[in-house]
C-alpha positions as a Markdown table, in Angstrom:
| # | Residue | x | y | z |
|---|---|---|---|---|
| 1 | Unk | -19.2 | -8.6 | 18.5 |
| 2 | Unk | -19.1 | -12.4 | 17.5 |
| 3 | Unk | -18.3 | -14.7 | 20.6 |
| 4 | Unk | -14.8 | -15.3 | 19.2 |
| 5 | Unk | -13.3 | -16.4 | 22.8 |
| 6 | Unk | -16.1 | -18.7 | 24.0 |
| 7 | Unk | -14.2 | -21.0 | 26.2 |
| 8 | Unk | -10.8 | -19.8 | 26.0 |
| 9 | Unk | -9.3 | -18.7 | 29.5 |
| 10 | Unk | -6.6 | -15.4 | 29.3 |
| 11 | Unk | -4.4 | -13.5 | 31.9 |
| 12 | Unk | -4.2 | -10.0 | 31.0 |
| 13 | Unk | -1.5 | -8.4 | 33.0 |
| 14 | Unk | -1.5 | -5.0 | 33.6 |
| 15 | Unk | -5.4 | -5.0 | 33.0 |
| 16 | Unk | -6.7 | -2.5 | 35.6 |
| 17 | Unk | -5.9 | 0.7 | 33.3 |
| 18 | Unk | -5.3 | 1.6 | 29.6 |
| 19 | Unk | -4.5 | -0.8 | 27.2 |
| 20 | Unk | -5.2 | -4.2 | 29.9 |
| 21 | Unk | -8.6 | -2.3 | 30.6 |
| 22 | Unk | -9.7 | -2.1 | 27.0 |
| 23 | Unk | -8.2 | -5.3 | 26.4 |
| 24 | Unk | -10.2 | -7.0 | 29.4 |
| 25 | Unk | -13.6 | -5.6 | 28.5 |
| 26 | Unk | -13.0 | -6.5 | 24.7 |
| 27 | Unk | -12.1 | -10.2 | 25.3 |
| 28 | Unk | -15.3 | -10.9 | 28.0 |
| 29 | Unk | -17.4 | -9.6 | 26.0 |
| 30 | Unk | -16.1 | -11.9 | 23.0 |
| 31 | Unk | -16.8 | -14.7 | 25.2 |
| 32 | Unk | -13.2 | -15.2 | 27.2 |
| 33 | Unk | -13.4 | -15.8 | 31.3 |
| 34 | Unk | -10.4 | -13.2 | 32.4 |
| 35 | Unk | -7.4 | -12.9 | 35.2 |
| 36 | Unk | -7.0 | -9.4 | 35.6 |
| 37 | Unk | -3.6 | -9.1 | 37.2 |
| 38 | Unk | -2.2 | -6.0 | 37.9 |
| 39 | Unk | -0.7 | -4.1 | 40.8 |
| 40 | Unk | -3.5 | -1.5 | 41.2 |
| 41 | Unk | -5.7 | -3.5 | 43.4 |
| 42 | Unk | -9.2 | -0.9 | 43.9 |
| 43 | Unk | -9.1 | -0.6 | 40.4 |
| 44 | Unk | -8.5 | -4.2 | 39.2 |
| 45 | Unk | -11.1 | -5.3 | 41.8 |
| 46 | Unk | -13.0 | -2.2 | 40.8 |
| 47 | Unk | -13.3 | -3.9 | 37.2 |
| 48 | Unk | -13.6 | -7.5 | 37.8 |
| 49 | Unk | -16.6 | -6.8 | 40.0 |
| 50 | Unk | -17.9 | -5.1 | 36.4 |
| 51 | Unk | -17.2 | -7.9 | 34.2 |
| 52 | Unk | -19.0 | -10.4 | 36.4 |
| 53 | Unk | -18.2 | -14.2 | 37.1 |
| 54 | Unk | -16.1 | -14.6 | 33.7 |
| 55 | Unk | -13.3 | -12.7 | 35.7 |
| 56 | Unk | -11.3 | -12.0 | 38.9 |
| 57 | Unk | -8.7 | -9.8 | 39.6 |
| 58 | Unk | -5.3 | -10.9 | 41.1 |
| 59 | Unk | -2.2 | -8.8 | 42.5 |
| 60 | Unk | 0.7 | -9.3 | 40.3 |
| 61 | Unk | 4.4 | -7.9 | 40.3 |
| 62 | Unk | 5.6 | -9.0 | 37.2 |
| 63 | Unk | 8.6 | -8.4 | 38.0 |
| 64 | Unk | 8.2 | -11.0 | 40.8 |
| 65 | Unk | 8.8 | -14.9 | 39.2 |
| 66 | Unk | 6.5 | -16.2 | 42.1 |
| 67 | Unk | 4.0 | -13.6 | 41.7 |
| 68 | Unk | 3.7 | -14.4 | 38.0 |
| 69 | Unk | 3.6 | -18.3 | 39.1 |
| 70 | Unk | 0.7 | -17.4 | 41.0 |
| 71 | Unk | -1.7 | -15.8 | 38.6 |
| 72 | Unk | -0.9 | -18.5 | 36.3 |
| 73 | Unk | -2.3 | -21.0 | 38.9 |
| 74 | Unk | -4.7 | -18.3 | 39.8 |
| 75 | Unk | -6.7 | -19.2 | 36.6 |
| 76 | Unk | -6.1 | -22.9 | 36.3 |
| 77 | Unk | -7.9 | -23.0 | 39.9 |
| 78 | Unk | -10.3 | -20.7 | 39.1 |
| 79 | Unk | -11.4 | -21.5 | 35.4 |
| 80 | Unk | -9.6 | -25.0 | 34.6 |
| 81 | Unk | -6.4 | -23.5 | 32.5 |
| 82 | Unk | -5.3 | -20.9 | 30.5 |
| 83 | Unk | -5.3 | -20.3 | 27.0 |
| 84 | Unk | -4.1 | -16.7 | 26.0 |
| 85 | Unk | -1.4 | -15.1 | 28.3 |
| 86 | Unk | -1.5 | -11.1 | 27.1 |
| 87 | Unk | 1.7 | -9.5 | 28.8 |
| 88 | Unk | 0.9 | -6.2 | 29.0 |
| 89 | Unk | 2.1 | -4.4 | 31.8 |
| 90 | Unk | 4.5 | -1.5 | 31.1 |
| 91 | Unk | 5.8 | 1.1 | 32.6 |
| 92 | Unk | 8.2 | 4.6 | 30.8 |
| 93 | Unk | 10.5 | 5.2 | 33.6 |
| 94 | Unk | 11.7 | 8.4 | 34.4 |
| 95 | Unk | 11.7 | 11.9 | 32.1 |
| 96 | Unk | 14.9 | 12.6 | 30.8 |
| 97 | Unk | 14.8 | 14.5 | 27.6 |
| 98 | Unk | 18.5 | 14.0 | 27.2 |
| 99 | Unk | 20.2 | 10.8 | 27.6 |
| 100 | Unk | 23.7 | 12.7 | 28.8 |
| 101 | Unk | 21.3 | 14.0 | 31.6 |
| 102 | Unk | 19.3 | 10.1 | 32.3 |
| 103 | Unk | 21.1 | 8.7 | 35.5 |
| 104 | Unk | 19.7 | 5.3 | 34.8 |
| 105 | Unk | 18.3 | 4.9 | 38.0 |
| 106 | Unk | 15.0 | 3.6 | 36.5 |
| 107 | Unk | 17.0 | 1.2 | 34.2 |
| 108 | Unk | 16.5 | -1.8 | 36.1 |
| 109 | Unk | 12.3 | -1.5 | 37.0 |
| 110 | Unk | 11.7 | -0.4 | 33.5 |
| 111 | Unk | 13.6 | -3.8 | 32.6 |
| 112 | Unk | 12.1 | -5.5 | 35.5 |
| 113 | Unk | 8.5 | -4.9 | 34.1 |
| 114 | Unk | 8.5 | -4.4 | 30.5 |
| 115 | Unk | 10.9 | -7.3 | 29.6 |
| 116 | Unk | 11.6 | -9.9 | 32.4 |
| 117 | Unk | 7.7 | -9.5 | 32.8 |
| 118 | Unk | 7.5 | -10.5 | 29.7 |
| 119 | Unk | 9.6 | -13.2 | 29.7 |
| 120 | Unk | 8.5 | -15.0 | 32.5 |
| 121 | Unk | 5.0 | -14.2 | 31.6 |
| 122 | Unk | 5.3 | -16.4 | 28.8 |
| 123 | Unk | 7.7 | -19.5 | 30.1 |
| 124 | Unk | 5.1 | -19.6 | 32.7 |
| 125 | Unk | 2.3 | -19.6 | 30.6 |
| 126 | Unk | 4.3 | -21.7 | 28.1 |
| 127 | Unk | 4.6 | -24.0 | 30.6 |
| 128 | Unk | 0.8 | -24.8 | 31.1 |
| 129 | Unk | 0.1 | -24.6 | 27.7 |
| 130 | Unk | 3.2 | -26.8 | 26.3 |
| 131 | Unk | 1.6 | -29.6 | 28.6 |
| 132 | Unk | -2.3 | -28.9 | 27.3 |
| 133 | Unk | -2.3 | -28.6 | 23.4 |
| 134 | Unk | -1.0 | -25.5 | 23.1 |
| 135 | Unk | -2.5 | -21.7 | 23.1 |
| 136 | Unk | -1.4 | -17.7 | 22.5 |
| 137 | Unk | 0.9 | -15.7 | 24.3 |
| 138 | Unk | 0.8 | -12.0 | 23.3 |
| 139 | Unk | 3.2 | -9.1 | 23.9 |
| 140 | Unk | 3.0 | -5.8 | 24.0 |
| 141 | Unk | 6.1 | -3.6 | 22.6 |
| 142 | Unk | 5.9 | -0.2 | 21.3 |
| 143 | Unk | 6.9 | 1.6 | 18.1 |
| 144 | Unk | 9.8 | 2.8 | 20.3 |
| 145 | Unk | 11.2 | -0.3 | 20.0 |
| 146 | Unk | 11.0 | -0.1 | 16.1 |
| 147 | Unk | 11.8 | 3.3 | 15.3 |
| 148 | Unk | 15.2 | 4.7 | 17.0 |
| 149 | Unk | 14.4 | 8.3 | 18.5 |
| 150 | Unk | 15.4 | 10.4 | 21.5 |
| 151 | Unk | 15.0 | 10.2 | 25.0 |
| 152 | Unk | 13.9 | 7.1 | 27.2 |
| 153 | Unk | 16.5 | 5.0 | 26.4 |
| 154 | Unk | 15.6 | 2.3 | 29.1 |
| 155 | Unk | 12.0 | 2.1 | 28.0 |
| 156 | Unk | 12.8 | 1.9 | 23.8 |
| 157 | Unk | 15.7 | -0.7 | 24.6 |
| 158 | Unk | 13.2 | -2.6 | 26.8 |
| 159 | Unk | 10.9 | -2.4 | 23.7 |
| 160 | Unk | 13.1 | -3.6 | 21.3 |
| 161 | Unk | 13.9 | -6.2 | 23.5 |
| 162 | Unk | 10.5 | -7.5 | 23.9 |
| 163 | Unk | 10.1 | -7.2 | 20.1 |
| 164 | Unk | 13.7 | -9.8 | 19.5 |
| 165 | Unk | 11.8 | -11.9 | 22.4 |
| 166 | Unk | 8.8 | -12.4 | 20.9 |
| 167 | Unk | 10.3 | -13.5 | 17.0 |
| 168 | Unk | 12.3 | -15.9 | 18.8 |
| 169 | Unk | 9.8 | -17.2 | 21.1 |
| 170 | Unk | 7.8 | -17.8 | 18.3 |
| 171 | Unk | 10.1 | -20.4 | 16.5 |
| 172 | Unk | 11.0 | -22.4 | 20.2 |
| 173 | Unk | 7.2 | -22.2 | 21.4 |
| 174 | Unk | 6.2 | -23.7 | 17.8 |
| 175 | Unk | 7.2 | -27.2 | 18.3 |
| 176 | Unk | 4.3 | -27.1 | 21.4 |
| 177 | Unk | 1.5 | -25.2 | 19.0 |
| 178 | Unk | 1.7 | -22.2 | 21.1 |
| 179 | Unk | 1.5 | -19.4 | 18.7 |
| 180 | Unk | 3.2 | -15.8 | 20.0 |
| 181 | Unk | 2.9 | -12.4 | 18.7 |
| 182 | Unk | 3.2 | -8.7 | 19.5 |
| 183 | Unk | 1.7 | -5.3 | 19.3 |
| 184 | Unk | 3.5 | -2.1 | 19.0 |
| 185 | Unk | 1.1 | 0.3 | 19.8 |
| 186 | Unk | 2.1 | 4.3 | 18.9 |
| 187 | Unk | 0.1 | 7.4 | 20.6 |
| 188 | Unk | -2.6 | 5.8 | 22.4 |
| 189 | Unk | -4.2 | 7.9 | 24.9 |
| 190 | Unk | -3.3 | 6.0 | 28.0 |
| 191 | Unk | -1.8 | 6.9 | 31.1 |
| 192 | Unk | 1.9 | 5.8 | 30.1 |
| 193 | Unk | 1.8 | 8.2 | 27.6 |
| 194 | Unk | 2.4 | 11.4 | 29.5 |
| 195 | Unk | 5.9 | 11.6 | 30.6 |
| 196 | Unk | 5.8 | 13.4 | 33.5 |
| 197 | Unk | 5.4 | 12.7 | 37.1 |
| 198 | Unk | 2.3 | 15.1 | 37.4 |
| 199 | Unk | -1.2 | 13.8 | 38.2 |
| 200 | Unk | -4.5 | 14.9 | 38.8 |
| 201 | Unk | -5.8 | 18.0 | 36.8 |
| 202 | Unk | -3.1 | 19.3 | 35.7 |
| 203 | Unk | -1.8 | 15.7 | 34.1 |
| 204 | Unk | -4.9 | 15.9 | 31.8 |
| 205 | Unk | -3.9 | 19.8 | 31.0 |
| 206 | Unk | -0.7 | 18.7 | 29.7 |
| 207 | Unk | -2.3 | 16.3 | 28.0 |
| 208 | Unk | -4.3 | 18.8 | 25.9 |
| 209 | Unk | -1.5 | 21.0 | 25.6 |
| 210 | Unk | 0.7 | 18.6 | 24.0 |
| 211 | Unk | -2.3 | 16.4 | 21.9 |
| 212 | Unk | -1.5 | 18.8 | 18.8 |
| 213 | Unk | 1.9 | 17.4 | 18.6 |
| 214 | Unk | 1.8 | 14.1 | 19.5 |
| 215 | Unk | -0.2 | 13.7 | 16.2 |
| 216 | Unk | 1.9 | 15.8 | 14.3 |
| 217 | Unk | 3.5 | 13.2 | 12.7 |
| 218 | Unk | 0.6 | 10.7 | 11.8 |
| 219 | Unk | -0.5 | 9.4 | 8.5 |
| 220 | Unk | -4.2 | 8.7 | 10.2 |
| 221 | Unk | -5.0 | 11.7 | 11.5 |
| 222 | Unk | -7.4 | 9.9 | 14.0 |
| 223 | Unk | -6.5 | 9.8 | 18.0 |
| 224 | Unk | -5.8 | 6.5 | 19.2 |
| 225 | Unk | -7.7 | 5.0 | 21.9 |
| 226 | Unk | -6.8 | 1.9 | 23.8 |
| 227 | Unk | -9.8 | 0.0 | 22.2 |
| 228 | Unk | -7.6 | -0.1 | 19.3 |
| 229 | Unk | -4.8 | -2.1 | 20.7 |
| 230 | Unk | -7.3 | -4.0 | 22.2 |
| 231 | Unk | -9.1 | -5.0 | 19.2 |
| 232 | Unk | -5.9 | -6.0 | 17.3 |
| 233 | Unk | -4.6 | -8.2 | 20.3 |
| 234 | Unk | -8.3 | -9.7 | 20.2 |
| 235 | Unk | -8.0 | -10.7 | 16.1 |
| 236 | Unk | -4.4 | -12.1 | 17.4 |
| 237 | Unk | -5.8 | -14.1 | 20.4 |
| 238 | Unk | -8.5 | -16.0 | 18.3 |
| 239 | Unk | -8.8 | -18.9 | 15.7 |
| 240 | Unk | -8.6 | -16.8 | 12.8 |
| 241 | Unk | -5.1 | -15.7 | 13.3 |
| 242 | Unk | -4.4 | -19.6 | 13.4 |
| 243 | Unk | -1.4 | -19.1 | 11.1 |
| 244 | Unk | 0.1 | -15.8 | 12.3 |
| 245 | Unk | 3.6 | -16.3 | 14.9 |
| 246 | Unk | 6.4 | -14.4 | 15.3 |
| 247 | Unk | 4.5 | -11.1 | 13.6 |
| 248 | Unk | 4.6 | -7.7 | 15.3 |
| 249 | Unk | 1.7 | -5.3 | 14.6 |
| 250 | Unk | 2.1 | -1.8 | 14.8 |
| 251 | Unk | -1.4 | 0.0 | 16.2 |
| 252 | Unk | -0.2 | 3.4 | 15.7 |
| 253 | Unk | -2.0 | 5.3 | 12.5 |
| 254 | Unk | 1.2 | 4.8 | 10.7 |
| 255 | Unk | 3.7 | 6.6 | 12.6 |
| 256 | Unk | 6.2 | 3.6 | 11.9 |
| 257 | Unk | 6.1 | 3.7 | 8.5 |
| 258 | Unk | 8.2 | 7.0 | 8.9 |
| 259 | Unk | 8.9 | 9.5 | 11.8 |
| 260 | Unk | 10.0 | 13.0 | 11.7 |
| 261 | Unk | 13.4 | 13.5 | 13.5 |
| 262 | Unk | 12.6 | 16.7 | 15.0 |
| 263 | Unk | 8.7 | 15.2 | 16.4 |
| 264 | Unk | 9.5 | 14.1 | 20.3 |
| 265 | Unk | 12.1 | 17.3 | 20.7 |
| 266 | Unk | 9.2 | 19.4 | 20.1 |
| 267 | Unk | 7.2 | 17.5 | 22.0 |
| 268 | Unk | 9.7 | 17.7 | 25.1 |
| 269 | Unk | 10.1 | 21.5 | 24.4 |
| 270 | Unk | 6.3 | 22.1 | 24.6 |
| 271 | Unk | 6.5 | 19.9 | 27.6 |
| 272 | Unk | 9.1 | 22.1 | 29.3 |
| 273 | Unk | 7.6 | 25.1 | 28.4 |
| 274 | Unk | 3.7 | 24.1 | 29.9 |
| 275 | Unk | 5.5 | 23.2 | 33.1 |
| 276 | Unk | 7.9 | 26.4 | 33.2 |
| 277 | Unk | 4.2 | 28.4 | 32.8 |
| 278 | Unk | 2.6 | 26.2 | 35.2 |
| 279 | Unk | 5.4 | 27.2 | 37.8 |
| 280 | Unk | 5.0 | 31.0 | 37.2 |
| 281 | Unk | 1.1 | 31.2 | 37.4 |
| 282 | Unk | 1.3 | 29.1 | 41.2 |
């Protein structure tokens, strides 16, 4: 890998697990010095303590304005300023496969995170960077928040929010030659995915049980790993996207390009019917 990052400084939120993970180790070793900020403190310390003296890890609530303040200052201290802000950190909210049935009570964390963290992600950052020559914010989405579909309606509206956040973003953040994009990453293999409460050994059984159908309806018929996304946000951090703003990028074998209506109902049904047989044979 060519040392596209060499003396640019990023905050990855959310970059203990999955997507952030990937994302981390992909942008060190392109050259980048790294905030890992993230809520899951062994594991975030876990992996700065792996990436050496190009990162630390700091405890961040994105959801939390001062907490988000902090990391930003966190790597001015640390590293002399801040360059790429990746806002990453997501979470689904709770399983309701119908909405009649959703009573919301997740509605406002899942907005907390995965669109106020967002958006003062990136006025913080913007902040910074608006005073010192500019730099890139990135934001991740989802293809729920392109392609309408059924269930997790706080978590595709908070998608689709981040998606209208980051066009218009794009044209204010322009005048101060900060650039700002998003991914919309479909079927990646990351904890997120599985929308269950379950852990452990029998999250990864469900996992296999429902792998079949989650790639049912892809063109690429390829699993998607979180190195993917975190290649893409990599071309989107460095020089060579120099002329790309306002774009979102789907990283998701080319679900979006078409969905079958029927996909996540089945999905939800096999779901139901693992854990109905899990129940029985306890």
């Amino acid at each position: 890998m060519g040392q596209e990052l060499t003396g640019k400084i990023a905050i990855i939120t959310g970059g203990a697990s999955g997507i952030g993970r990937a994302t981390v180790e992909v942008f060190a070793a392109a050259g980048a010095r790294i905030v890992i900020a993230d809520v899951n403190d062994d594991a975030g310390q876990e992996l700065a303590k792996q990436i050496g003296t190009n990162a630390i890890y700091q405890h961040t609530d994105v959801s939390k304005a001062d907490q988000v303040q902090a990391v930003v200052d966190a790597a001015v201290a640390k590293f002399g300023g801040l360059n790429i802000m990746f806002n990453n950190a997501g979470i689904s909210g709770g399983r309701h496969p119908f909405f009649l049935d959703d009573d919301l009570e997740n509605f406002h964390s899942v907005i907390g995170v995965n669109l106020y963290g967002v958006m003062i992600g990136s006025q913080r950052a913007g902040r910074h960077m608006a005073k010192h020559g500019g730099g890139v914010i990135l934001n991740n989405a989802s293809i729920a928040g392109i392609m309408a579909g059924q269930a997790l309606m706080s978590y595709r509206a908070s998608k689709a929010a981040v998606i209208h956040l980051t066009k218009s973003l794009a044209i204010d953040l322009a005048r101060h030659n900060i650039r700002v994009n998003c991914l919309a990453p479909g079927h990646i293999r990351t904890p997120i995915r599985v929308m269950t409460e379950i852990a452990g050994d029998k999250a990864a059984q469900l996992e296999k049980h429902l792998a079949p159908l989650w790639d049912e309806n892809k063109p690429l018929k390829r699993d998607g790993v979180p190195e993917d996304a975190a290649y893409a946000a990599l071309f989107l951090a460095s020089d060579r996207a120099a002329q790309i703003t306002g774009a979102i990028l789907p990283v998701d074998g080319g679900i979006s390009a078409g969905d079958s209506v029927n996909h996540l109902e089945k999905i939800l049904s096999a779901q139901e019917e693992f854990l109905a047989n899990e129940g029985t044979n306890s």
